[in-house]
C-alpha positions as CSV (number, residue, x, y, z in Angstrom):
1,X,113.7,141.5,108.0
2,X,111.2,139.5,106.0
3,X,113.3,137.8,103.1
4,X,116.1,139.9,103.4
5,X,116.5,141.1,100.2
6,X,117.8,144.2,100.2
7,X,120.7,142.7,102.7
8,X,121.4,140.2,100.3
9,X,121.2,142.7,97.1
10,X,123.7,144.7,98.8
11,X,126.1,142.3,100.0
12,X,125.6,140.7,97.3
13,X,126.9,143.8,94.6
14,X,129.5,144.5,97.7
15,X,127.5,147.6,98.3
16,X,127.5,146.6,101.9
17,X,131.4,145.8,103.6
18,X,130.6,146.8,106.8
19,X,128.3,145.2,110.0
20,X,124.4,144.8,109.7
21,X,121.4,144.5,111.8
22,X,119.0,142.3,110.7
23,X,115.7,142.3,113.0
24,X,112.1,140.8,112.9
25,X,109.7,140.3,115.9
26,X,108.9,136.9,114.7
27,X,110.8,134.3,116.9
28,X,110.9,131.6,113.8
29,X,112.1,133.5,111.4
30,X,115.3,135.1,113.3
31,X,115.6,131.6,114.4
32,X,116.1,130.0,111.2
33,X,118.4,133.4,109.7
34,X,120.5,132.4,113.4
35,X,120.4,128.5,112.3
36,X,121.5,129.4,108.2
37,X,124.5,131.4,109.7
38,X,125.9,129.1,112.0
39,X,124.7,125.7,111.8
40,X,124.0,125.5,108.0
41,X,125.5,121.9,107.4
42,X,123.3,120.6,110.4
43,X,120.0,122.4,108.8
44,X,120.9,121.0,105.4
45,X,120.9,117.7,107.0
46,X,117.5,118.2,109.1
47,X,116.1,119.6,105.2
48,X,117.1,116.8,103.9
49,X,115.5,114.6,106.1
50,X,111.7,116.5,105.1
51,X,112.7,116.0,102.5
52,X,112.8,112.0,101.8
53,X,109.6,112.4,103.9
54,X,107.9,114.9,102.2
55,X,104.4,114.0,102.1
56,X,101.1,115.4,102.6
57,X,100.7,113.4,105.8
58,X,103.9,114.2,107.1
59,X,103.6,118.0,106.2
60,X,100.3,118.0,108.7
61,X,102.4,116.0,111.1
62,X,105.1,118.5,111.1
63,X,102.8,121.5,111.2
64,X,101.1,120.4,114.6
65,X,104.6,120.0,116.1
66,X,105.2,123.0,118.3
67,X,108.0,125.5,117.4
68,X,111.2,124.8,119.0
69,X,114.6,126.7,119.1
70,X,117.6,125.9,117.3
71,X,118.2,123.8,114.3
72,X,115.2,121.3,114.2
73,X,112.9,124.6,114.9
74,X,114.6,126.3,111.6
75,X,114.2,123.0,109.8
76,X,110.7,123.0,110.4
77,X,110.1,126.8,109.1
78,X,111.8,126.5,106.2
79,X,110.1,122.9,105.7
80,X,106.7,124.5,105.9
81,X,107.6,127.8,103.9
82,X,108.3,125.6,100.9
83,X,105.7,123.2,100.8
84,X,102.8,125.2,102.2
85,X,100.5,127.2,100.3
86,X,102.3,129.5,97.9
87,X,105.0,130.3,100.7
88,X,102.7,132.0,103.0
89,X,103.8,132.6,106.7
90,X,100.4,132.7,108.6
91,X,99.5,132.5,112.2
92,X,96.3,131.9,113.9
93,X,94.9,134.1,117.2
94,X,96.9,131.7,119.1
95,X,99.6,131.8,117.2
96,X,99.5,128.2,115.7
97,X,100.8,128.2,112.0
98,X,97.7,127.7,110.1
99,X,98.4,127.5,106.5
100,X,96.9,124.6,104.3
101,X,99.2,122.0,102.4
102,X,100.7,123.2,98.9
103,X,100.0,121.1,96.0
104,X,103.1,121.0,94.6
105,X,104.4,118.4,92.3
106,X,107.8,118.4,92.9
107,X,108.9,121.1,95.3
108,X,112.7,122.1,96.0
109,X,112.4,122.5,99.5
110,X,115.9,123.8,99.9
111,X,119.0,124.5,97.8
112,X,122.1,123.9,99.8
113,X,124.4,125.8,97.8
114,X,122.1,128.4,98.3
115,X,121.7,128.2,102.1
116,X,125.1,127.9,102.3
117,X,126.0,131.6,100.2
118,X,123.2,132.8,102.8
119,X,125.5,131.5,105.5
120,X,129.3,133.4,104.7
121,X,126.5,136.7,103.3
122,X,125.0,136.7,107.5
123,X,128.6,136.2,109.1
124,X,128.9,139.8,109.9
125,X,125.3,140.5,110.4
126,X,123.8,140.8,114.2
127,X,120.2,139.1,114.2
128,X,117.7,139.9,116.9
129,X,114.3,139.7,117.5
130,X,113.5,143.3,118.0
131,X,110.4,145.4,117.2
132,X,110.5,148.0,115.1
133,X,110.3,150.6,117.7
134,X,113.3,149.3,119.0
135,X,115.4,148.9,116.5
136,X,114.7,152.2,115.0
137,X,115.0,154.2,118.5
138,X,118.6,152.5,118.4
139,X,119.9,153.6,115.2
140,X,122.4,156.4,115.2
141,X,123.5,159.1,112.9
142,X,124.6,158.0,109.6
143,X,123.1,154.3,110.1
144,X,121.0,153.6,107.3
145,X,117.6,151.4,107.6
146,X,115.5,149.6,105.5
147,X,112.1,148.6,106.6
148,X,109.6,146.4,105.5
149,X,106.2,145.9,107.4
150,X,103.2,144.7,106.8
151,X,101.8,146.3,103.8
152,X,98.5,148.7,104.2
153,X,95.6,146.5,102.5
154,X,95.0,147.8,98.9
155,X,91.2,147.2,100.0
156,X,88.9,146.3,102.8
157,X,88.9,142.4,101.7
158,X,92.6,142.6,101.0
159,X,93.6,142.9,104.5
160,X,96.3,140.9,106.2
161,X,97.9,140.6,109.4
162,X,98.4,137.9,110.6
163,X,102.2,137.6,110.5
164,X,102.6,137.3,114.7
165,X,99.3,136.7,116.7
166,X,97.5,140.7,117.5
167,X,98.6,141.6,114.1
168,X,100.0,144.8,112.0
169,X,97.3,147.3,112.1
170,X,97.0,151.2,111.3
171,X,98.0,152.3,114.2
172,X,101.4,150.4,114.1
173,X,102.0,152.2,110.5
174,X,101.2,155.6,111.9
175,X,103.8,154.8,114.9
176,X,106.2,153.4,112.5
177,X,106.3,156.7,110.5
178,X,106.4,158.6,113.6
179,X,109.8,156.5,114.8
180,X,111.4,157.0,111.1
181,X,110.5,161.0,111.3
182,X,112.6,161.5,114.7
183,X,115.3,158.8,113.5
184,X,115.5,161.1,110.6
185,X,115.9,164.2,112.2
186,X,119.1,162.4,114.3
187,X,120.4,161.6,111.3
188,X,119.5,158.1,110.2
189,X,118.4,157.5,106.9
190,X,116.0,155.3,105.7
191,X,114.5,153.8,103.0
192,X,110.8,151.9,103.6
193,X,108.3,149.4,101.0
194,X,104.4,149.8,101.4
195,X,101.8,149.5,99.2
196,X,101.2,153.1,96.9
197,X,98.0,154.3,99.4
198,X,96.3,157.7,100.5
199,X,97.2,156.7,103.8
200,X,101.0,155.9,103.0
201,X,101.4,159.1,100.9
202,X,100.0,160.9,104.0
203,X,102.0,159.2,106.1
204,X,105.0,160.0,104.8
205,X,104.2,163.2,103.0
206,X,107.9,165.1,103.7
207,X,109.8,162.2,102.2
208,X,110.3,160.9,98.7
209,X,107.9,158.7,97.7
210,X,108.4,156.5,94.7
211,X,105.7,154.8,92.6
212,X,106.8,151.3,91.0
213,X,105.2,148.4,90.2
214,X,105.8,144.8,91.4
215,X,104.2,141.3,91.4
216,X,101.8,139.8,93.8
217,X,102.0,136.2,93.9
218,X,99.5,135.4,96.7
219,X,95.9,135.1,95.9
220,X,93.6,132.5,96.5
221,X,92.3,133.5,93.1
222,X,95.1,133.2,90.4
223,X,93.4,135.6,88.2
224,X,94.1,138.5,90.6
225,X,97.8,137.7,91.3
226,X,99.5,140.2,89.2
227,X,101.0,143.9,89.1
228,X,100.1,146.3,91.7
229,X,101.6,149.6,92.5
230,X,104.1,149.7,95.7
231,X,105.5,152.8,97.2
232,X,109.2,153.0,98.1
233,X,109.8,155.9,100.7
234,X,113.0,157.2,101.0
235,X,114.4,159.7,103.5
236,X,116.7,161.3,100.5
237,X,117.4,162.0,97.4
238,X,118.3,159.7,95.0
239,X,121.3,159.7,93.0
240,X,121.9,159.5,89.4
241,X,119.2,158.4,87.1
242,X,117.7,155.5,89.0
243,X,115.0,153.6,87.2
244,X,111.5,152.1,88.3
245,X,113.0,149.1,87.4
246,X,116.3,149.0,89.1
247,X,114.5,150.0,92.5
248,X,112.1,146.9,91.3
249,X,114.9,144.8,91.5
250,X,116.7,146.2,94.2
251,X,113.4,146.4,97.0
């Protein structure tokens, strides 16, 4: 599920009238989508409260505090997303969020108007915590997916994994293309980010594979953060005259 994006894009244009699925294997994070749905006014209220706190003393404090279900649990992940270092979501072998303190001047934290379109976009939407295996195994002829996993590292320094304690490696890409090929041939389609590889293209050599560009905002170095090439695998073909940019905007 990540960011949800593409669920929002699409509800958003009213491209998407009918239920959704949203899944994620991390607890947190379907935690806090669960929370935003039906408890927004309560989370806004728990935000707010990091908010008149928001130091770099209490961000530490509130990092050490163990995750906990429900609306003080969502609170703190959102809390942490938006004041830790450049938004990164980072776990350590024991599954400990890890990530340093953000230097920001003045940061948002949360938008309530915001959180609260989120809310009336996820009424209709199911969210589970589900791996990918799962989820994929249970979708049915003429469902459609869109996937998201941990990108393939661009180089041997560039790799990251540490999304869930045990990580995302190469073997989990190789089963995930594996689960899309038979979903495909039941019927499903499906349309799928990862960085534009050797492996990727090999991967998912029968399918469509488009080339487009897109920024990288995290990098310890700022120099580096910039445009990379990302590859957007579809099961189909697509329609009309669809530019790099539009799938840009749309993945």
């Amino acid at each position: 599920m990540g960011g949800g994006a593409v669920f929002f894009y699409l509800i958003g244009g009213g491209r998407l009238t009918g239920p959704a699925g949203l899944s994620d294997v991390n607890e947190e994070l379907v935690n806090a989508y669960r929370v935003v749905k039906s408890e927004v006014e309560l989370l806004i209220g728990e935000l707010q409260k990091h908010k008149s706190l928001h130091t770099k003393e209490h961000y530490y404090a509130v990092r050490a505090q163990p995750y906990i279900e429900g609306i003080d649990g969502a609170a703190r992940t959102i809390y942490l997303n938006k004041t830790g270092y450049n938004g990164l979501y980072r776990v350590n072998r024991s599954g400990h969020f890890n990530v340093p303190f953000g230097m920001y001047k003045n940061p948002s934290i949360f938008d309530p108007e915001s959180l609260r379109r989120a809310s009336t976009a996820l009424q209709n939407a199911v969210i589970e915590v589900k791996c990918f295996r799962t989820a994929i195994d249970e979708a049915v002829g003429g469902d459609f997916l869109y996937l998201d996993p941990p990108y393939i590292p661009l180089s041997a320094t560039a790799n990251f994994t540490s999304y869930l304690p045990g990580g995302f490696g190469f073997q989990d890409q190789e089963d995930l293309s594996e689960c899309l090929r038979n979903a495909n041939k039941r019927g499903v389609e499906f349309v799928l980010s990862n960085s534009y590889t050797d492996e990727v293209c090999r991967l998912y050599r029968e399918f469509q594979i488009h080339r487009v560009s897109a920024t990288r905002r995290i990098n310890c170095d700022g120099s580096k953060r910039g445009i990379v090439d990302e590859a957007i695998v579809c099961s189909f073909e697509l329609s009309g005259n669809l530019s790099e940019r539009e799938m840009e905007e749309a993945v």
